[in-house]
C-alpha positions as CSV (number, residue, x, y, z in Angstrom):
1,X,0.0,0.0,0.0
2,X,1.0,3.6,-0.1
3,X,1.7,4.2,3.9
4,X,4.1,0.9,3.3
5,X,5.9,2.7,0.3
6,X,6.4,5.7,2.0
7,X,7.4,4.2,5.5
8,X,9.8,2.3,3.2
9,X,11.0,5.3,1.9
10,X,11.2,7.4,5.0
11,X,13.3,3.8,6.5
12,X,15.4,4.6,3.8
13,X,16.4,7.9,4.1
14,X,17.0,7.5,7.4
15,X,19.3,4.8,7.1
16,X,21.3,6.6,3.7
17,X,21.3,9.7,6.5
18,X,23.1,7.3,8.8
19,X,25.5,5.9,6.9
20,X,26.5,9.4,5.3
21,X,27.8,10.5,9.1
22,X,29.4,7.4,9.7
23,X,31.4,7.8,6.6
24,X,32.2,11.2,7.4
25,X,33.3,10.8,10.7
26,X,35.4,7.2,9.5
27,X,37.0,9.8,6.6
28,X,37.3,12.5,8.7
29,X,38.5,11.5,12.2
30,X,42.2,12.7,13.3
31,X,42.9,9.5,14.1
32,X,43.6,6.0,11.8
33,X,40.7,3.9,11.5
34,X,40.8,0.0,10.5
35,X,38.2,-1.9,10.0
36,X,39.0,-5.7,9.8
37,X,37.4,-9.1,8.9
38,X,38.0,-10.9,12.4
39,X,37.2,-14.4,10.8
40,X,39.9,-13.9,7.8
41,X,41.9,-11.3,9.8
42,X,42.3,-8.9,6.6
43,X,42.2,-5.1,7.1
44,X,38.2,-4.3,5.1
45,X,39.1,-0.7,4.9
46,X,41.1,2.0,6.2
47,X,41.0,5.8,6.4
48,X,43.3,8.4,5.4
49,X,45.3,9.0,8.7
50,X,45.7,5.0,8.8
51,X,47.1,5.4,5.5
52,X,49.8,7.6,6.5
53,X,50.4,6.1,9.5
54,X,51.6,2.7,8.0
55,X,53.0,4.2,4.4
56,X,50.8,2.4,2.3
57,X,47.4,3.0,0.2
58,X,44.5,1.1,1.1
59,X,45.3,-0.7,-2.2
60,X,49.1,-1.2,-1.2
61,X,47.9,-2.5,2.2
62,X,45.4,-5.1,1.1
63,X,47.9,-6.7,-1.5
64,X,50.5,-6.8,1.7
65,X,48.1,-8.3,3.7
């Protein structure tokens, strides 16, 4: 029905809201960041003060690891 679209909707934007700050404050933070894959223990992603704090580009770091 149309309340379920919009409350779909109004779910979504509210999660796409969410996930904009988290990436800001992951990019953004003065501090490096990992996240990691605890099962494979691989680095997932890393922000820019990680980055220079090890040397390497996400890219770099990944084919390292």
């Amino acid at each position: 029905t149309n309340k379920e679209l919009l409350f779909l909707h109004e779910q979504n934007e509210l999660l796409l809201a969410s996930e904009s700050r988290y990436k800001s404050y992951f990019e953004n933070a003065s501090f490096p960041i990992f996240v990691l894959d605890p099962k494979r223990d691989v680095v997932l992603e890393m922000n820019k003060q990680a980055e220079e704090f090890l040397g390497y580009s996400k890219n770099e770091f990944i084919k390292i690891n």
